[in-house]
FIRONU-558376 format. One line per field, with one value per residue: residue number from 0; residue in one letter; x, y negated, z negated of N, C-alpha, C in turn. Coordinates in steps of 0.001 Angstrom, whole numbers, plus 500000, padded with zeros to 6 digits. Layout:
<rs>
k [NUM,...]
r [A,...]
nc1 [X,...]
nc2 [Y,...]
nc3 [Z,...]
cac1 [X,...]
cac2 [Y,...]
cac3 [Z,...]
cc1 [X,...]
cc2 [Y,...]
cc3 [Z,...]
</rs>
This chain:
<rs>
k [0,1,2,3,4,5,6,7,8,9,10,11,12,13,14,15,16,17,18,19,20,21,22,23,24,25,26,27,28,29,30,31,32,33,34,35,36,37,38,39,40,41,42,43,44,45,46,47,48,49,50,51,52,53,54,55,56,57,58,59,60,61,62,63,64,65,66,67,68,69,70,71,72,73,74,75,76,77,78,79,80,81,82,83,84,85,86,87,88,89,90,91,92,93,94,95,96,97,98,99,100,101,102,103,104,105,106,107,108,109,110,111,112,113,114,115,116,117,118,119,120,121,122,123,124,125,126,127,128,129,130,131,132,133,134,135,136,137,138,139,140,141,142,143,144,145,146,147,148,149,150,151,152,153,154,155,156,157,158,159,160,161,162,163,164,165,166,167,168,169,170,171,172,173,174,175,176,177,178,179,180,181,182,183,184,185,186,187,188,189,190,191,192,193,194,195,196,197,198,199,200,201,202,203,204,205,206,207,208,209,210,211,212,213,214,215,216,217,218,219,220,221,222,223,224,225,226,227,228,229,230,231,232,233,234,235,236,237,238,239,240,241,242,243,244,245,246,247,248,249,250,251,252,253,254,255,256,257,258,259,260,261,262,263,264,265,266,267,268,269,270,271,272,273,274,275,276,277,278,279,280,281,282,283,284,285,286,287,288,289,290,291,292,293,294,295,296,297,298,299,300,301,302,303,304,305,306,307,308,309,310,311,312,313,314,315,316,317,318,319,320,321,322,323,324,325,326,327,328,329,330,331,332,333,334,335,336,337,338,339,340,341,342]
r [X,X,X,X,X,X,X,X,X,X,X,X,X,X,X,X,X,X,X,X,X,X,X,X,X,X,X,X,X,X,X,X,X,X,X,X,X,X,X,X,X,X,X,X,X,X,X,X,X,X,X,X,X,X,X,X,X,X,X,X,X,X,X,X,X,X,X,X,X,X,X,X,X,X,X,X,X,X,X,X,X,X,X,X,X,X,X,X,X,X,X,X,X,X,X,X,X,X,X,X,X,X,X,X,X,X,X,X,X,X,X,X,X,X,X,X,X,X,X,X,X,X,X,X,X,X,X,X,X,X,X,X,X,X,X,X,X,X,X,X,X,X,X,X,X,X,X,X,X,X,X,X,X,X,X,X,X,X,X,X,X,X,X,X,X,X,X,X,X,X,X,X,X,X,X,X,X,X,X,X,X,X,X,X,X,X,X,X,X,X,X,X,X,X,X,X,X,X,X,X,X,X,X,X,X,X,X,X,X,X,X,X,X,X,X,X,X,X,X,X,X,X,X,X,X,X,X,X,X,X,X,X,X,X,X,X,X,X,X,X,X,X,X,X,X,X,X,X,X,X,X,X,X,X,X,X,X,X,X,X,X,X,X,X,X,X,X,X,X,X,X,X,X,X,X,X,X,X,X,X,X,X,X,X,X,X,X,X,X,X,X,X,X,X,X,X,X,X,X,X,X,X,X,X,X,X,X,X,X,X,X,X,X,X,X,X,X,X,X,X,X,X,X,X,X,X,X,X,X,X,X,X,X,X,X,X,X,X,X,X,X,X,X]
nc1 [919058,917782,919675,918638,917862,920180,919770,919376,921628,921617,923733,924811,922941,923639,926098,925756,924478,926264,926681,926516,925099,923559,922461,920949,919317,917597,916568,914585,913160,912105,912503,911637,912241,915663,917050,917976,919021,916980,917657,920157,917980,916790,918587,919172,916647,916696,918939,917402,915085,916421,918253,916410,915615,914778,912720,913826,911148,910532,912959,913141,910409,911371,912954,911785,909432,907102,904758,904282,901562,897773,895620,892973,890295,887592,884048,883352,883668,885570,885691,882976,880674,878494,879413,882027,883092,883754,886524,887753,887562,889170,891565,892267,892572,894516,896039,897001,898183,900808,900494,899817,897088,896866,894586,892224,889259,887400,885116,883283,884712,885979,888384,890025,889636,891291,893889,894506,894221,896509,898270,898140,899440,901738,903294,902948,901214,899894,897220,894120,891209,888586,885626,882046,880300,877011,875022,875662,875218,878528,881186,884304,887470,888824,891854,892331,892747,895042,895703,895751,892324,889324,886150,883749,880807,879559,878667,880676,880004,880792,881313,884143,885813,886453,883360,882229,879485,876381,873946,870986,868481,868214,868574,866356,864578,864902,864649,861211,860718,861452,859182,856484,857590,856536,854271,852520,850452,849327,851473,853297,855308,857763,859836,863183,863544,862173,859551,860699,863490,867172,869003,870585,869500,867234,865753,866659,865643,862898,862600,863047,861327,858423,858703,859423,856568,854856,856098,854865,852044,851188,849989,851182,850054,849287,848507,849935,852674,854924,856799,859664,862251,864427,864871,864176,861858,860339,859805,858570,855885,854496,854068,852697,850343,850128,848869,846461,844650,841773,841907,845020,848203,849993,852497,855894,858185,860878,862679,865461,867292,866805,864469,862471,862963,861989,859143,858733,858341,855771,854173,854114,853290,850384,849598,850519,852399,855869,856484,853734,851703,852224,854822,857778,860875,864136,866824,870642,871605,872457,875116,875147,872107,870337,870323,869982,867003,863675,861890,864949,865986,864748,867119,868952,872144,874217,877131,879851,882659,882862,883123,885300,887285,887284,887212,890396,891760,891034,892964,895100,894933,895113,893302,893292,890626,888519,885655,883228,880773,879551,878053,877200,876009,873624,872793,870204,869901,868367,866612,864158,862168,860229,857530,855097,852487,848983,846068]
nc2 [331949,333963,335023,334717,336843,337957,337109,339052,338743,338546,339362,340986,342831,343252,345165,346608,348038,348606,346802,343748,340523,339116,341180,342343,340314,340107,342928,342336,340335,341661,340744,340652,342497,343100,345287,346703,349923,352416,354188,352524,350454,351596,352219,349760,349095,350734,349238,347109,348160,349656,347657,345900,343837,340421,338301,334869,333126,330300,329661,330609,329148,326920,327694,328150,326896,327253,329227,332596,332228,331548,329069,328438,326801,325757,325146,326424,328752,330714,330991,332435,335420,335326,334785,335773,337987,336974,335356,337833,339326,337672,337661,340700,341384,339257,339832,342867,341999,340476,338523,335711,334398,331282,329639,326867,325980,323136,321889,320644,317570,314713,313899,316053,317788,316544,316430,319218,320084,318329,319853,322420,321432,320838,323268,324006,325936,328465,328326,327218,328312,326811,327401,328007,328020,328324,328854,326253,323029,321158,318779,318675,318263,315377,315146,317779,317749,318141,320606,324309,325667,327314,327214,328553,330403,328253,325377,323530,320139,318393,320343,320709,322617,326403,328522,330246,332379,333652,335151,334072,333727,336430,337699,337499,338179,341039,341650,341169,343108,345213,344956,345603,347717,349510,349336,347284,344597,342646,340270,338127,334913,333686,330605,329905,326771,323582,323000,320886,320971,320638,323013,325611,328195,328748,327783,329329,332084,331918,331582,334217,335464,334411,335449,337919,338814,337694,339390,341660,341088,339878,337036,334471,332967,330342,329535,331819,331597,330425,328071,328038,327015,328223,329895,332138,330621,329883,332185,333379,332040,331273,334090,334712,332888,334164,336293,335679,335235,335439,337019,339279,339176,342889,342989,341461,338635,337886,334957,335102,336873,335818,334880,337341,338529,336799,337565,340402,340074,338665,339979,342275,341276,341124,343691,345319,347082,347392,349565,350294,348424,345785,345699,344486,342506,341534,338925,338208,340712,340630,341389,341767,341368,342755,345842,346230,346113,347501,348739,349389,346857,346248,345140,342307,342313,339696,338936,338637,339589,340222,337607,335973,337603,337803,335190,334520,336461,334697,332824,334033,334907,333309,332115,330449,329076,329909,330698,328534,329137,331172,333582,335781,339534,340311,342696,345483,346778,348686,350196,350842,349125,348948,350404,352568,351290,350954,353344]
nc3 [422736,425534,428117,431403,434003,436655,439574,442244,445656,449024,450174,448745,449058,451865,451084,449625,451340,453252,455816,457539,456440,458361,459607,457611,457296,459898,459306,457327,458108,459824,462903,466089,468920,467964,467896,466096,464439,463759,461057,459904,459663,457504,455382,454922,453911,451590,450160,449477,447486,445905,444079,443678,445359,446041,448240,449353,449285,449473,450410,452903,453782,454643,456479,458615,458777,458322,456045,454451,453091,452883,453014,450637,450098,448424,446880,444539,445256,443740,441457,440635,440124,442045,444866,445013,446582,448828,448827,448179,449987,452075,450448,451038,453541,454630,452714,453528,455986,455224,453766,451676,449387,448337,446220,445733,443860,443961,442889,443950,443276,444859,444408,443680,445355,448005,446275,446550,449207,449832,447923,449907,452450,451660,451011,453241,454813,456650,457479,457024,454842,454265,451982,451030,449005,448663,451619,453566,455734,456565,456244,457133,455605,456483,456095,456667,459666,461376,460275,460894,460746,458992,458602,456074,455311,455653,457931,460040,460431,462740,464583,465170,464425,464275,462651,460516,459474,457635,459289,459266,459825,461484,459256,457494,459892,459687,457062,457074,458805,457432,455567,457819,458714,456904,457187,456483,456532,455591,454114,452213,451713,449991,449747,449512,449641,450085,452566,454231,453338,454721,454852,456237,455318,454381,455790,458092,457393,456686,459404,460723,459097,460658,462816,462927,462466,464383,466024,465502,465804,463824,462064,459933,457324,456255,453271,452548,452980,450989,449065,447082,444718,444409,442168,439214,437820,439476,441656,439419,438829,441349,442405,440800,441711,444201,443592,441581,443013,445434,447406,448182,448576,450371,449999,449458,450632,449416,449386,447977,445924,443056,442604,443742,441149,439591,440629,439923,437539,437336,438343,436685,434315,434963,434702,437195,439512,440824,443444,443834,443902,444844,447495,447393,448605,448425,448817,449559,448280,445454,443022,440495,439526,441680,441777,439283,438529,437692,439869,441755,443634,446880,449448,451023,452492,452192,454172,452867,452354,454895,456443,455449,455763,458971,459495,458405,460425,462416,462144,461567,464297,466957,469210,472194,472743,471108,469837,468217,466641,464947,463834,462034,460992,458470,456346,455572,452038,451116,448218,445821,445945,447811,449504,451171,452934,451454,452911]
cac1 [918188,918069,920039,918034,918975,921169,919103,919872,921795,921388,925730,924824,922092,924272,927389,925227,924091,927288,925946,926236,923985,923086,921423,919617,918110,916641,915474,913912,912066,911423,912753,911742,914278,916505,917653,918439,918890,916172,918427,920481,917136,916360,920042,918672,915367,916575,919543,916364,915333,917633,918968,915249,915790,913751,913350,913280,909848,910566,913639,912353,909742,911747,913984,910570,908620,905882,905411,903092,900590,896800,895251,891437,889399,886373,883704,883586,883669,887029,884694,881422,880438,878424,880296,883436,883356,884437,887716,888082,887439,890192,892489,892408,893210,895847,897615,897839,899025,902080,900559,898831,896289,896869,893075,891611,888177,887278,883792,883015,885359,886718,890051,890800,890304,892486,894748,894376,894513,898031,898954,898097,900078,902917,903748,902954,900317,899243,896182,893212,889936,887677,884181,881500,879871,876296,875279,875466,876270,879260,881770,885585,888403,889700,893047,893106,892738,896266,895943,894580,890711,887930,884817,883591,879839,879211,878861,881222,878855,881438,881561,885278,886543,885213,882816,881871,878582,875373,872725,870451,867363,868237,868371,864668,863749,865426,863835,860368,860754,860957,857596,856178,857472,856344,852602,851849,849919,849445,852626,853515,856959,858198,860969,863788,863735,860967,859712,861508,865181,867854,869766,870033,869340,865897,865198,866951,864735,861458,862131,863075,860072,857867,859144,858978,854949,854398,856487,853951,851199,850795,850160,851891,848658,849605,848875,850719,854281,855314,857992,860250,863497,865027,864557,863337,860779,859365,859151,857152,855158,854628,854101,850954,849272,849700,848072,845269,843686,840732,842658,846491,849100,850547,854022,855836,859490,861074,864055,866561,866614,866225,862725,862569,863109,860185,857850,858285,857713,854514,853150,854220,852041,849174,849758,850903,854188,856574,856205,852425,850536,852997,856076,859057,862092,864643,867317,871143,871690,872670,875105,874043,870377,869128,870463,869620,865397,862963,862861,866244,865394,865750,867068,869367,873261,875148,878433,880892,883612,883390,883031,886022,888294,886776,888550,891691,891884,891170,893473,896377,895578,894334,893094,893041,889528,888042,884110,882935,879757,880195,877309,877357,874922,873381,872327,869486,869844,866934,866172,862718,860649,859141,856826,854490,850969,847719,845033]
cac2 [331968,335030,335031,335112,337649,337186,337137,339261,337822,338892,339605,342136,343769,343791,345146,347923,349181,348737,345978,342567,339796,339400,342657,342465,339257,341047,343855,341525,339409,341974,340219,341262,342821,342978,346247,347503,351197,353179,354327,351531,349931,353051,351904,348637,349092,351514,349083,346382,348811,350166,346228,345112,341992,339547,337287,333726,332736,328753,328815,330740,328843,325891,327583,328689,325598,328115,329765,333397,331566,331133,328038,328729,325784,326053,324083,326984,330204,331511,331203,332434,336029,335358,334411,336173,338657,336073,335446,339227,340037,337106,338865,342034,341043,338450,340848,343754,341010,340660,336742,335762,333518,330178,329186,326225,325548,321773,321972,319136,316428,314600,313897,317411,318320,315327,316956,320066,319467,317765,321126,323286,321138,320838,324628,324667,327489,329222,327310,326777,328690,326264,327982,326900,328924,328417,327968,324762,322287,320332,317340,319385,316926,314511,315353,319046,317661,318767,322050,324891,325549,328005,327301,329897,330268,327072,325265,322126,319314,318002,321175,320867,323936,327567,328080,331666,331913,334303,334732,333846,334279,337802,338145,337389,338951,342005,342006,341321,344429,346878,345383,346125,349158,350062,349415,346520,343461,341240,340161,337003,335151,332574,330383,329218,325427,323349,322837,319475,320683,321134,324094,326623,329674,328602,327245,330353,333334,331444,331791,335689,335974,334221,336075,339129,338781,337606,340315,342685,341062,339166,335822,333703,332130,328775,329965,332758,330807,329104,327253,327601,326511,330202,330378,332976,330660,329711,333259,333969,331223,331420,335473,334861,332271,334630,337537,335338,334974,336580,337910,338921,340414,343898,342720,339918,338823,336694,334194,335362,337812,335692,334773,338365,338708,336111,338363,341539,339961,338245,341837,343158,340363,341378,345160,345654,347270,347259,349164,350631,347823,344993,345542,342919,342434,340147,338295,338170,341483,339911,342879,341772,341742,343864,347160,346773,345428,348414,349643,349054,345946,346356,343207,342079,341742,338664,339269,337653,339912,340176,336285,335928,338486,336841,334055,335239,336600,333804,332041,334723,335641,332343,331998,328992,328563,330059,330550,327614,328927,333054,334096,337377,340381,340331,343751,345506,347968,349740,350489,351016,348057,348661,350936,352366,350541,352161,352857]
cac3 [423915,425990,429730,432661,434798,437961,441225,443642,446723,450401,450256,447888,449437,452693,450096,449067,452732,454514,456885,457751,456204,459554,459904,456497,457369,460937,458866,456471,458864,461133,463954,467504,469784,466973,468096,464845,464794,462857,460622,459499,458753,456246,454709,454152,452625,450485,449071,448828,446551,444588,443869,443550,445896,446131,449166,448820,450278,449788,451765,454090,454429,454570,457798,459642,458884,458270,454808,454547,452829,453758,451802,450523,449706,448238,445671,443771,445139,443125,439735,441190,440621,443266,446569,445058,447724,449839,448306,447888,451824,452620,449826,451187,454851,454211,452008,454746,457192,454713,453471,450329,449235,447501,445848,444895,443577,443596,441984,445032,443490,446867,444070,443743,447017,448738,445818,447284,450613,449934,448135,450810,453211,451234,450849,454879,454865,458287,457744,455411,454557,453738,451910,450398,447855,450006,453094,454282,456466,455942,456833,456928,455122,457859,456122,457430,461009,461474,459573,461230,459561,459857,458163,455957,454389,456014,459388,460258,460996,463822,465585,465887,463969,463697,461722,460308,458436,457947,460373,458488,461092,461579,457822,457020,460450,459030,455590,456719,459309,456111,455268,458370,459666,455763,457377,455695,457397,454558,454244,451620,451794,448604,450353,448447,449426,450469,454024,454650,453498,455773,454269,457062,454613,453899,457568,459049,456730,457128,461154,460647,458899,461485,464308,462534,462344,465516,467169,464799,466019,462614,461221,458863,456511,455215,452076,451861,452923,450063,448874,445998,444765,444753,440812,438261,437191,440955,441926,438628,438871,442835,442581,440166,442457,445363,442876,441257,444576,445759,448494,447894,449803,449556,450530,449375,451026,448204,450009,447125,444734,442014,443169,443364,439525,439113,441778,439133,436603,437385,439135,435200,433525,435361,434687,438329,439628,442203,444976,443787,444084,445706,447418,447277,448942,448595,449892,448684,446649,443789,442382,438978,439893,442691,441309,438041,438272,438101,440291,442068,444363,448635,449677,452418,451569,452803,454980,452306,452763,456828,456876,454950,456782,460278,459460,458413,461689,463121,461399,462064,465394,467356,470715,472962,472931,469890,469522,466767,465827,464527,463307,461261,460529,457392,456319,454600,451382,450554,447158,445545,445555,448891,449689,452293,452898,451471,453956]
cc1 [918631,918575,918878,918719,919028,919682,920116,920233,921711,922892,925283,924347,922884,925397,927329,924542,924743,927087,926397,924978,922781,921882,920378,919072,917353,915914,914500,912961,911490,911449,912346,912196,914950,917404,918117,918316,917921,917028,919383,918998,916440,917369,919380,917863,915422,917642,918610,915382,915771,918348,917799,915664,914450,913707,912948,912352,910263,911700,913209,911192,910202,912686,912726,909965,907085,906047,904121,902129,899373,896415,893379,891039,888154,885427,883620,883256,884645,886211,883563,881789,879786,878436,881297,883833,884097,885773,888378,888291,889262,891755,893058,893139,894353,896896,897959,898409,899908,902004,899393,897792,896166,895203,892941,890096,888428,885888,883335,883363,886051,888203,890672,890834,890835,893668,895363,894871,896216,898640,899132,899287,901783,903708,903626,902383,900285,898459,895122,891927,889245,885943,883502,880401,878018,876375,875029,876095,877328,880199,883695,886408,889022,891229,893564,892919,893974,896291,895183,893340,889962,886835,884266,881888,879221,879069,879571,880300,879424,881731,883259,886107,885894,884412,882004,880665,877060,874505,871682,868731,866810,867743,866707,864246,863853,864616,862262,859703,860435,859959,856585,856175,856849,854957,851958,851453,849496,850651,852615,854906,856875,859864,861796,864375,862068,861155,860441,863223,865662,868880,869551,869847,868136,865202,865403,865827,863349,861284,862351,861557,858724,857372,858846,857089,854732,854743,854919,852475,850529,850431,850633,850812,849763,849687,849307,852840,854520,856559,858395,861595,864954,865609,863764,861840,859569,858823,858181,855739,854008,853811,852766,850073,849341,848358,846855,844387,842547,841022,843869,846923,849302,851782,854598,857489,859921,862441,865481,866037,866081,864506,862407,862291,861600,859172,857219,858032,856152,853579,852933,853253,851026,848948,849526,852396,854347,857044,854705,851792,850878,854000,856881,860455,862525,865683,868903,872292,872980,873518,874995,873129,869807,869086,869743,868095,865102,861740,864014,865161,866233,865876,868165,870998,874055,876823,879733,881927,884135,883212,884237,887237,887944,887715,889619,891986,891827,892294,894875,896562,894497,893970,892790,891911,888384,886367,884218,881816,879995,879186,877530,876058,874700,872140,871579,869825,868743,867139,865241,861745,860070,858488,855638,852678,849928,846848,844613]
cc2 [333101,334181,334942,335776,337118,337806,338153,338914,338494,339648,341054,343737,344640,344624,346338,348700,349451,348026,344230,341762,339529,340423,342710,341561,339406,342453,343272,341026,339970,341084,341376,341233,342681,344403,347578,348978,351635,353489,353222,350518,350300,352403,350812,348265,349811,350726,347841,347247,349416,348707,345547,343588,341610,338814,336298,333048,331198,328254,329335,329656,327181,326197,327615,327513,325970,329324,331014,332992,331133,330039,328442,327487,326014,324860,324980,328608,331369,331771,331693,333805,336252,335698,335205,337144,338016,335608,336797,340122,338814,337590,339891,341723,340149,339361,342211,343187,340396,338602,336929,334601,332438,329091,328052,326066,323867,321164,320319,317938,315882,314210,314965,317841,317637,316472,318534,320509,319017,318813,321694,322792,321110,322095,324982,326188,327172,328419,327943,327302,327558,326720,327119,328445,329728,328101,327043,324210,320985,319728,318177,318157,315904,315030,316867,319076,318189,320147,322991,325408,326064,327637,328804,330004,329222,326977,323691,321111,318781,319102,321151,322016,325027,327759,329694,331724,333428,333961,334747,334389,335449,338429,338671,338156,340704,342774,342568,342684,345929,346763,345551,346759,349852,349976,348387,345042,342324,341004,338670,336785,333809,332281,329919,327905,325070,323273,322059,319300,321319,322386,325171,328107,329759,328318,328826,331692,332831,331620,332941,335817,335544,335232,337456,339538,338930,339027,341601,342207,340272,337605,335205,333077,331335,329277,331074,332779,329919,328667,326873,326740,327516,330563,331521,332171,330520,331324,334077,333168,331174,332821,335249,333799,332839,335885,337109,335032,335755,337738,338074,339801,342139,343583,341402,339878,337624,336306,334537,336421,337648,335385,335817,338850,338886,337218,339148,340867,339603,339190,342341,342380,341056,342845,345939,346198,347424,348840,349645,349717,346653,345533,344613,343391,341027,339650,337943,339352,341371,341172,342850,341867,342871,345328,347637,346429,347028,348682,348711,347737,345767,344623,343339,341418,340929,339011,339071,338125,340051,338987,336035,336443,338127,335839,333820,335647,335692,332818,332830,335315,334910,332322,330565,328405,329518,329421,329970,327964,330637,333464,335590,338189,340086,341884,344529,346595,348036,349711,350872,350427,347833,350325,351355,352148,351624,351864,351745]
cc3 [424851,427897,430559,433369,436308,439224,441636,444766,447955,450619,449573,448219,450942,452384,450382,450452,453426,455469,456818,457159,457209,460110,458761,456634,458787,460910,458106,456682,459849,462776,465300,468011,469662,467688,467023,464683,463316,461305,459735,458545,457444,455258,453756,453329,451409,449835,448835,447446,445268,443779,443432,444197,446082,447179,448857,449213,450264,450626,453157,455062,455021,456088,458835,460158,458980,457230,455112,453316,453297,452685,451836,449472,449301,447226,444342,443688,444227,441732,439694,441056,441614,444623,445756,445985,448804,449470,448345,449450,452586,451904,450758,452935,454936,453654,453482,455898,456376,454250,452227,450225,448219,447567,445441,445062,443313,442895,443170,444516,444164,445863,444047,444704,448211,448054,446125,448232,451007,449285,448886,451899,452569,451076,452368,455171,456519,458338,456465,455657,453603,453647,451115,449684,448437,450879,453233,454975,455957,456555,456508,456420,456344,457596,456562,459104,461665,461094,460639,460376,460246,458448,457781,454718,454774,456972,459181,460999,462276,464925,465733,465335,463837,462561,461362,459054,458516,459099,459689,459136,461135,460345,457430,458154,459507,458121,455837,457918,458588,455789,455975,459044,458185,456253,456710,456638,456611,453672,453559,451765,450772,449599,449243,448873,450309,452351,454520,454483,454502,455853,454830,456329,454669,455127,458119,458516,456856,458766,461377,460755,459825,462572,464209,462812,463130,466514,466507,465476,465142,462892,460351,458180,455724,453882,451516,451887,452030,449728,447327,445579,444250,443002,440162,438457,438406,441561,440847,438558,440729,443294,441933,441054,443629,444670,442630,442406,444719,446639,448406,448608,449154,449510,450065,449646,449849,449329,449071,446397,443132,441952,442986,442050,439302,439321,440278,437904,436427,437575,437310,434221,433684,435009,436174,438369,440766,442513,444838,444612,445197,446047,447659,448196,449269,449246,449033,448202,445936,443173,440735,438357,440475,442294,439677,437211,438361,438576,441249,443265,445854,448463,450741,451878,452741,453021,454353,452730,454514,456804,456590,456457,458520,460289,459209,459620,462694,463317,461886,463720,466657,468574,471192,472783,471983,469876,468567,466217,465744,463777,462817,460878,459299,456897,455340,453642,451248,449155,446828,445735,446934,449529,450934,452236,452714,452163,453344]
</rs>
C-alpha cells in the first residue's frame, strides 16, 4: 500500500520563512492591524509555496465558528441546463470573495432537504442560497430560521428573508416594446400558464404586455391573449389558431421560448416565416434554443447570474435592514425573428 504523504505543518512553513507561527497564522488569515511588514509577508507566501501548504479549513472553522462556505439549496438548479447560470453567477462571486460553494439539489423531497439543511449547518456556512429553478413563490425551511438566507429565483411567501428574483412585468413590457417600436399594432401574446395560476412569471409578462399596448395606444383582444402551458406543442398548436383566423396578427410575443419553437413552426406549416409574414419574440433565451431557431430568436434573457451574485453579496456583506423584495432587469437580445411592420 502506497504512503500518504506528510502534510505540511504551520512549524514548517514558519521554519522555512524565518518567522514565528504566530506571524504565519496573521499572514494566513489576513488579520487586521496585524502590522506585519510587507516584506516578511512576501517571506511567507513564498515558503506557502514552495512547501505547498495547505490550510486546514475544518479547524479553522472550528476556532472561528464560521467556515468560508456559502450553502446553495435548490430543487434542481445544479442539474438544469437551464437555471445553471445561477449556480455559475454565485460560483464566480463566492470564489473571488476567497469562499466556495457547497450544492445541493433536492429535486423537492422535504427528506433531502431537512438532510440538507442539517449539512449546511453542520459545516457552519456564512449562510444559505436557497433557489428555485422557476419563479415562484415559496415557504423557506423553518430550519434555516437561524441561518442567514436570501431567496433566489423565487419570492419567500413570509416576507421574512430577501428575496432576489426577475421582474418579470418589465420583462414582457420589454419584449412587447420591440413589437411596437417595430410598427406593429396587431400584436398576439401565447401565455405560458393559464389565467387563474399564481406563478408570478406568467402573471408578471401578461401585465408587461398589457401595459405595453395601452401605453401604445393599443388593445389587448381577448382572442388574441391566450394561454398555454409554455410547451412546444401549445405554441404550435396556439400559433395556428391565431393564423387560421380571418384576421391574424403580425406580431406574436410567445411567454417562453419554447412556445416560441411551437410559433415557427406552425408559421412553417402554413408556408409562412419568421420575421416576413409574423414576427415572434420570446421569453427566457433558452441558450439551446433561441440562437439556434431560424432565424436566431429575439427574446428577453433572465438575470440568473446577477440574481445569484446579488445574493452572495447579500449574504457576505449584510446590512441591518436589508431590502426583501429585489427585483432585477430582465433584458432583451435581438436576433432575427422580429421585424418591421408592412404598411
Amino acid at each position: 500500500m502506497a504512503r500518504r504523504p506528510k502534510t505540511t505543518t504551520m512549524a514548517q512553513v514558519a521554519e522555512h520563512a524565518g518567522v514565528s507561527q504566530a506571524t504565519v497564522s496573521l499572514v494566513l488569515n489576513n488579520v487586521a492591524g496585524s502590522r506585519v511588514a510587507e516584506a516578511t509577508k512576501e517571506r511567507v507566501l513564498d515558503a506557502v509555496r514552495d512547501l505547498d501548504y495547505r490550510t486546514n479549513a475544518f479547524a479553522k472553522t472550528l476556532r472561528s465558528g464560521e467556515s468560508e462556505m456559502i450553502g446553495f439549496i435548490s430543487d434542481e438548479v445544479a442539474s438544469s441546463p437551464f437555471a445553471g447560470g445561477l449556480l455559475k453567477g454565485a460560483q464566480l462571486l463566492a470564489w473571488e470573495n476567497g469562499n466556495v460553494i457547497l450544492t445541493v439539489d433536492t429535486y423537492n423531497d422535504a427528506g433531502l432537504e431537512q438532510a440538507a439543511v442539517e449539512m449546511m449547518q453542520s459545516y457552519r456556512v456564512r449562510g444559505v442560497v436557497y433557489a428555485s429553478m422557476y419563479h415562484r413563490v415559496i415557504d423557506v425551511p423553518q430550519a434555516l430560521s437561524g441561518v442567514p438566507t436570501v431567496v433566489v429565483n423565487a419570492q419567500d411567501r413570509a416576507g421574512l428573508v430577501p428575496s432576489v428574483f426577475p421582474d418579470e412585468e418589465m420583462g414582457g413590457y420589454a419584449a412587447t416594446r420591440q413589437l411596437v417600436d417595430a410598427g406593429h399594432t396587431k400584436i398576439a401574446m401565447i401565455n405560458i400558464q393559464p389565467e387563474v395560476s399564481d406563478l408570478p412569471a406568467g402573471i408578471g409578462r401578461r401585465a408587461g404586455f398589457r401595459r405595453a399596448l395601452t401605453e401604445a395606444g393599443l388593445s389587448a383582444r381577448p382572442d388574441w391573449l391566450l394561454s398555454g402551458t409554455g410547451i412546444v406543442e401549445d405554441g404550435l398548436r396556439l400559433t395556428a389558431q391565431l393564423m387560421d383566423g380571418e384576421d391574424r396578427p403580425t406580431a406574436i410575443f410567445c411567454g417562453n421560448d419554447r412556445t416560441a419553437w411551437g410559433a415557427y413552426r406552425a408559421l412553417e406549416a402554413r408556408g409562412l416565416s419568421v420575421p416576413d409574414d409574423c414576427s415572434i419574440i420570446g421569453f427566457d433565451n433558452h441558450e439551446m434554443l433561441a440562437p439556434h431557431l431560424d432565424p436566431g430568436l429575439s427574446t428577453v434573457a433572465l438575470p440568473y447570474e446577477q440574481m445569484a451574485g446579488t445574493a452572495i453579496d447579500l449574504l457576505l456583506n449584510p446590512t441591518p435592514s436589508p431590502s426583501l423584495h429585489i427585483p432585477l432587469e430582465c433584458t432583451v437580445v435581438t436576433r432575427g425573428s422580429v421585424a418591421k411592420a408592412k404598411a
